[in-house]
N, CA, C and O atoms as a GROMACS GRO file, in nm:
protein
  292
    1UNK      N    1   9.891  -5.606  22.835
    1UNK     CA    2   9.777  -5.534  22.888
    1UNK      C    3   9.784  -5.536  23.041
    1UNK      O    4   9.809  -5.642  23.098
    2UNK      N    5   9.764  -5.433  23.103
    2UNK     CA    6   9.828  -5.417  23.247
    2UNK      C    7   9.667  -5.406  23.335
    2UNK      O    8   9.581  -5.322  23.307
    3UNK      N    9   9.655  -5.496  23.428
    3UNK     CA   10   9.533  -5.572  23.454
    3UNK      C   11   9.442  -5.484  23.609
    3UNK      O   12   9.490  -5.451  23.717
    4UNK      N   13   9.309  -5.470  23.560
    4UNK     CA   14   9.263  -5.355  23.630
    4UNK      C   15   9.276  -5.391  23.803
    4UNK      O   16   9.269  -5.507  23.844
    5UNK      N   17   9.295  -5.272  23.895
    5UNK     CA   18   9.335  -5.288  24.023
    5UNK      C   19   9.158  -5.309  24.068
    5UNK      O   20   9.077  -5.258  23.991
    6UNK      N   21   9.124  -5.356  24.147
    6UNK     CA   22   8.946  -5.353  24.181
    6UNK      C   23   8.974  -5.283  24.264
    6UNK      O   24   9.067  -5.289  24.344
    7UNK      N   25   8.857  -5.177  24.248
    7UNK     CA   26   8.857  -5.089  24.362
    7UNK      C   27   8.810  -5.111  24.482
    7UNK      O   28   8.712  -5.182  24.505
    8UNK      N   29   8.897  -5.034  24.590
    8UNK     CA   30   8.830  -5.074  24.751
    8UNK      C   31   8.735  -4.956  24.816
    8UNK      O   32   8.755  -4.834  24.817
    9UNK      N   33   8.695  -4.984  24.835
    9UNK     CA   34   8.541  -4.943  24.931
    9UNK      C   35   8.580  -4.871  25.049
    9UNK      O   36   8.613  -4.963  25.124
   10UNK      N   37   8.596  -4.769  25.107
   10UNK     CA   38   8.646  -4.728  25.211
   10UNK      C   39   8.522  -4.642  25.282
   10UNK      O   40   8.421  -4.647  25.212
   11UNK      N   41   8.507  -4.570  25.398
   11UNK     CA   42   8.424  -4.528  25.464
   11UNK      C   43   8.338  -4.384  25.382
   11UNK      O   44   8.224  -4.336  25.384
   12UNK      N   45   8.479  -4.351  25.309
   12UNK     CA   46   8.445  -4.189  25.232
   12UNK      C   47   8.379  -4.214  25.085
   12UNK      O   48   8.312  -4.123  25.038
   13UNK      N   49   8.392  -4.316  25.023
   13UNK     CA   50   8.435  -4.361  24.912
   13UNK      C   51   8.346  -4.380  24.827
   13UNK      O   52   8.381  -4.351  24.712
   14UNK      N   53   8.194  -4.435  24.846
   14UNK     CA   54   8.080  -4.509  24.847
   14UNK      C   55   8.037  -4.457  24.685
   14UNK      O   56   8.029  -4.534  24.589
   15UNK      N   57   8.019  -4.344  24.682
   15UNK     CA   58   7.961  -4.296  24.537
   15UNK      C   59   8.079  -4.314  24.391
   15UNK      O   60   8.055  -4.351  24.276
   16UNK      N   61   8.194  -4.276  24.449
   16UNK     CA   62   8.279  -4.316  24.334
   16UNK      C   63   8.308  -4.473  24.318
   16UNK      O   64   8.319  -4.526  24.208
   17UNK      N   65   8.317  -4.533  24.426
   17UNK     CA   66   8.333  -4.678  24.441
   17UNK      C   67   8.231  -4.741  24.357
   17UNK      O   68   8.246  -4.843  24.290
   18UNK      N   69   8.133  -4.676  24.368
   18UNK     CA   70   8.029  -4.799  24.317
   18UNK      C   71   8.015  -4.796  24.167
   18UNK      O   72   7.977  -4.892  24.100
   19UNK      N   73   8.055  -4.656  24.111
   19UNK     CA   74   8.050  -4.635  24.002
   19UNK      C   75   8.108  -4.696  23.904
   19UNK      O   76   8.076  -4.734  23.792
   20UNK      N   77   8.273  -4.697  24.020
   20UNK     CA   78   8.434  -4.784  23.946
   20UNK      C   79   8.380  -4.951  23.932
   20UNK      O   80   8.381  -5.018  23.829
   21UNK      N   81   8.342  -4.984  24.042
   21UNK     CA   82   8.257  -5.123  24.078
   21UNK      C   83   8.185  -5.172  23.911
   21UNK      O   84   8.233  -5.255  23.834
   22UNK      N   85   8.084  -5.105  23.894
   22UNK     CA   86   7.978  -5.124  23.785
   22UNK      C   87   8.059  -5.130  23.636
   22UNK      O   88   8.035  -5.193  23.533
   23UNK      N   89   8.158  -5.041  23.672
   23UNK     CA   90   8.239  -5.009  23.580
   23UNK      C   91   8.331  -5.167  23.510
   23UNK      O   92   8.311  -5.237  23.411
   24UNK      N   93   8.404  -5.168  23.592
   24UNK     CA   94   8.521  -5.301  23.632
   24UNK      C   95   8.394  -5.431  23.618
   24UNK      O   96   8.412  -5.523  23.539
   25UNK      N   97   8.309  -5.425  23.678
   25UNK     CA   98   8.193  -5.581  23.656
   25UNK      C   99   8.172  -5.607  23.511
   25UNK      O  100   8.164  -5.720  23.461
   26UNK      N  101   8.162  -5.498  23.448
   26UNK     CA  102   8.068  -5.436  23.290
   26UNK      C  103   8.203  -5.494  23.231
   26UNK      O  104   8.186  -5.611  23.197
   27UNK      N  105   8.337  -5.445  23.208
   27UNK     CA  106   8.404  -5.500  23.171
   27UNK      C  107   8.397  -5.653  23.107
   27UNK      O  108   8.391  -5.711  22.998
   28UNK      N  109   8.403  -5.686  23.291
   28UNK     CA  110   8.433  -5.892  23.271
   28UNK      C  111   8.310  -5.978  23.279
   28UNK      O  112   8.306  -6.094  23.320
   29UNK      N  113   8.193  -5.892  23.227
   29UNK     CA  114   8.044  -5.940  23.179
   29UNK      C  115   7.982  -6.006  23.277
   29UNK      O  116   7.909  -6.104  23.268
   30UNK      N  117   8.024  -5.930  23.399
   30UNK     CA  118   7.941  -5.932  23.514
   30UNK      C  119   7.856  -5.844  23.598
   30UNK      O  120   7.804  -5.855  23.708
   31UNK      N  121   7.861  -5.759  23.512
   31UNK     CA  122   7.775  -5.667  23.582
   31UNK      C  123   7.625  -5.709  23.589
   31UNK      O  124   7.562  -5.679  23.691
   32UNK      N  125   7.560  -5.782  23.476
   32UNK     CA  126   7.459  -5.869  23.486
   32UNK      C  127   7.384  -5.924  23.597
   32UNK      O  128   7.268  -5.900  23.631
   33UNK      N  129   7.482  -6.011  23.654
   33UNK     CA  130   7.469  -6.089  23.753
   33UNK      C  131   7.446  -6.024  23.924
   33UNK      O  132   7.395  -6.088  24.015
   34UNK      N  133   7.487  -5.915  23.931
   34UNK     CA  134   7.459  -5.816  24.024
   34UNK      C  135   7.336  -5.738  23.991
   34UNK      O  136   7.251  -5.727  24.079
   35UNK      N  137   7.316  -5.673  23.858
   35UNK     CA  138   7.195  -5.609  23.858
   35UNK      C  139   7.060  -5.700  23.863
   35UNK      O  140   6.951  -5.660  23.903
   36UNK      N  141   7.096  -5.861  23.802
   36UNK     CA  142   6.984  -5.908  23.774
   36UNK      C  143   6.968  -6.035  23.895
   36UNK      O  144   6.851  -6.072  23.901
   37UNK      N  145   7.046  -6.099  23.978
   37UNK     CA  146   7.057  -6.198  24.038
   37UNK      C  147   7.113  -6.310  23.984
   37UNK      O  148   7.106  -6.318  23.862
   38UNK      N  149   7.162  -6.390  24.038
   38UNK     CA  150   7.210  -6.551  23.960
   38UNK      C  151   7.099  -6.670  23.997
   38UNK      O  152   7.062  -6.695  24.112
   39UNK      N  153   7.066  -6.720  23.907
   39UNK     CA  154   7.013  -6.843  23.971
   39UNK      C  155   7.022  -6.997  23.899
   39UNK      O  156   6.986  -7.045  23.791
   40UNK      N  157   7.095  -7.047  24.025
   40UNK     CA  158   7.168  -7.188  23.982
   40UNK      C  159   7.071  -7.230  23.895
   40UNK      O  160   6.950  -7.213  23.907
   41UNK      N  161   7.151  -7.306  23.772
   41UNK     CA  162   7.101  -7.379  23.685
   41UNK      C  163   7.057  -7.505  23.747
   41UNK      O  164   7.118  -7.532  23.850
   42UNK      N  165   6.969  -7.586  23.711
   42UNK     CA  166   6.884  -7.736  23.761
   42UNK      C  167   7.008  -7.816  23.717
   42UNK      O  168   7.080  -7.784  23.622
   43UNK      N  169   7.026  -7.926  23.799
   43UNK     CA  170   7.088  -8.050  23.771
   43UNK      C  171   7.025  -8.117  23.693
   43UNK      O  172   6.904  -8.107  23.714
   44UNK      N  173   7.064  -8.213  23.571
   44UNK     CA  174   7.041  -8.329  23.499
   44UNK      C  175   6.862  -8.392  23.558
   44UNK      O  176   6.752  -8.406  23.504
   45UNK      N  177   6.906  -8.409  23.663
   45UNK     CA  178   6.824  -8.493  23.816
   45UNK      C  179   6.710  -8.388  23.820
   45UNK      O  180   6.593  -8.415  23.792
   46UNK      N  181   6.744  -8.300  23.846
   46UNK     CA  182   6.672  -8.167  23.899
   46UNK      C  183   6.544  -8.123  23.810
   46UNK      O  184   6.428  -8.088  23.831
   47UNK      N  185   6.595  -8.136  23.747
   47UNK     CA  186   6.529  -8.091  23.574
   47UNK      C  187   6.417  -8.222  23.505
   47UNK      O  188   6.322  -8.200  23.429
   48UNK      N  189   6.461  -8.347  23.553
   48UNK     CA  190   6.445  -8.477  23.520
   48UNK      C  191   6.269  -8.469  23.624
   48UNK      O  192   6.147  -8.469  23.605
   49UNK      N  193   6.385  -8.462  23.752
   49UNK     CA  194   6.232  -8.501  23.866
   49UNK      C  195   6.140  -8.344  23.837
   49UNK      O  196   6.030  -8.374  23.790
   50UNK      N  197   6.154  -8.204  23.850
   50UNK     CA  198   6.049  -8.173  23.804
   50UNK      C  199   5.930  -8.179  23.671
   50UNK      O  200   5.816  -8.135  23.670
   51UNK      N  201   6.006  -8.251  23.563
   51UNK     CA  202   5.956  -8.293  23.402
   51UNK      C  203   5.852  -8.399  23.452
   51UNK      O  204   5.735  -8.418  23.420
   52UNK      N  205   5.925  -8.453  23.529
   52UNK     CA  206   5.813  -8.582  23.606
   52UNK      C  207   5.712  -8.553  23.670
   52UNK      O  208   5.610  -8.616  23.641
   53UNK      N  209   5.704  -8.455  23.775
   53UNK     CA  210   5.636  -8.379  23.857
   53UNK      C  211   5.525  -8.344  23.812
   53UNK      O  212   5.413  -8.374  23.853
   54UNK      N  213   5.568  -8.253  23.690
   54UNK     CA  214   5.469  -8.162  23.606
   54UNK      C  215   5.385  -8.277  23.504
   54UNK      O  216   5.264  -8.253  23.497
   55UNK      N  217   5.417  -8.360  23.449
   55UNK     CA  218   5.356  -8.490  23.382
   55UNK      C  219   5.257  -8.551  23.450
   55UNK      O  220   5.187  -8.631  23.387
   56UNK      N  221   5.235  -8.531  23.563
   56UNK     CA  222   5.102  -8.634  23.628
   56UNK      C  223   5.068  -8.605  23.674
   56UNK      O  224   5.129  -8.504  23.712
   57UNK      N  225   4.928  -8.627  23.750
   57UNK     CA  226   4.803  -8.582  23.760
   57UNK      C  227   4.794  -8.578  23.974
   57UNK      O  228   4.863  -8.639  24.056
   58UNK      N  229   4.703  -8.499  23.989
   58UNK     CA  230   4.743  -8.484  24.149
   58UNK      C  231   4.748  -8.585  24.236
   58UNK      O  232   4.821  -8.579  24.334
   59UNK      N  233   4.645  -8.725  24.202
   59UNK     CA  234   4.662  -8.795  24.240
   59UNK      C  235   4.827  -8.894  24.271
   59UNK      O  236   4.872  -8.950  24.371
   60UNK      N  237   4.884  -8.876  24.111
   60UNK     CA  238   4.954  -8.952  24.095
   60UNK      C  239   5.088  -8.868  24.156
   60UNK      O  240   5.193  -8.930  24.170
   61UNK      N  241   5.080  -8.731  24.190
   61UNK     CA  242   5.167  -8.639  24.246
   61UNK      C  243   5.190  -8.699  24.393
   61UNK      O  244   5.301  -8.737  24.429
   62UNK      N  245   5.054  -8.704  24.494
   62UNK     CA  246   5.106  -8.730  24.602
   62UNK      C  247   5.143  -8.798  24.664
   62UNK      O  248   5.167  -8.793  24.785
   63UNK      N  249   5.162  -8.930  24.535
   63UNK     CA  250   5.226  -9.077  24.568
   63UNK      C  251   5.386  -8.974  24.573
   63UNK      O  252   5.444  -8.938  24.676
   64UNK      N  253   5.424  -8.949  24.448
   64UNK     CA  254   5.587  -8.930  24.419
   64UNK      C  255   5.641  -8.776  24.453
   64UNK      O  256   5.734  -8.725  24.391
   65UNK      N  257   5.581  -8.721  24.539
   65UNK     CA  258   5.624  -8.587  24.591
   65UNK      C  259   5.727  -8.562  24.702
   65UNK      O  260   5.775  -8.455  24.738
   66UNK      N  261   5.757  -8.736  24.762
   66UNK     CA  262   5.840  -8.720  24.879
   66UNK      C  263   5.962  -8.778  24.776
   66UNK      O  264   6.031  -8.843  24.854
   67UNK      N  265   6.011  -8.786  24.675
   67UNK     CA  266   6.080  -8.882  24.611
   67UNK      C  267   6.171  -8.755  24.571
   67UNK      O  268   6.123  -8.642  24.558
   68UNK      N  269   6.314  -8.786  24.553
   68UNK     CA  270   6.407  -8.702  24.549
   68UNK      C  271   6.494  -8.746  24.437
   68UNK      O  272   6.603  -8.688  24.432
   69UNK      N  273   6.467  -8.841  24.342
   69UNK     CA  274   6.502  -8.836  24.197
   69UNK      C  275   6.419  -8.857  24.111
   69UNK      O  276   6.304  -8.851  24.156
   70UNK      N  277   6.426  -8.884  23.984
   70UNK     CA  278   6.305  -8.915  23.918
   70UNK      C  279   6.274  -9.059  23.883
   70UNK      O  280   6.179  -9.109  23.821
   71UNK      N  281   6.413  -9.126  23.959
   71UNK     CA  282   6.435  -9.270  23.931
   71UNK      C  283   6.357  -9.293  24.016
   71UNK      O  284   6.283  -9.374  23.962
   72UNK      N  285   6.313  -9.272  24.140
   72UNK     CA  286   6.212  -9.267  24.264
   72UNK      C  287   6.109  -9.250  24.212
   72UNK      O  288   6.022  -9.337  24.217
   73UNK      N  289   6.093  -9.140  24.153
   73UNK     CA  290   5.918  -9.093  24.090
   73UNK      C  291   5.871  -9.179  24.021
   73UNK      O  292   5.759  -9.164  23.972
   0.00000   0.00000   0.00000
């Protein structure tokens, strides 16, 4: 299977380019990620200290709000 060239973008180019673009992304199941945005998945940690966050009460928030794991919180 002889492997697609990506197309380049040149000054004249813009309407067919973008088309080939959408085209070639759609392919390798990325076109997604351009139409819709990416957004990094939470770390282990990340995910951990907001679960914590959201669990307690405001008081008990503005003790552990400067805390940057949940081993901290």
């Amino acid at each position: 299977m002889e492997a697609m060239p990506i197309p380049k973008l040149t000054k004249e180019n813009y309407g067919n380019w973008s088309i080939q673009m959408k085209t070639f992304l759609a392919a390798k199941d990325l076109w997604e990620i351009v139409r819709d945005g990416y957004e990094q998945p939470e770390s282990d940690e990340e995910a951990a200290l907001t679960t914590t966050e959201r669990g307690v009460d405001e008081s008990k928030f503005e003790k552990i709000s400067g805390t940057k794991t949940s081993k901290q919180a």
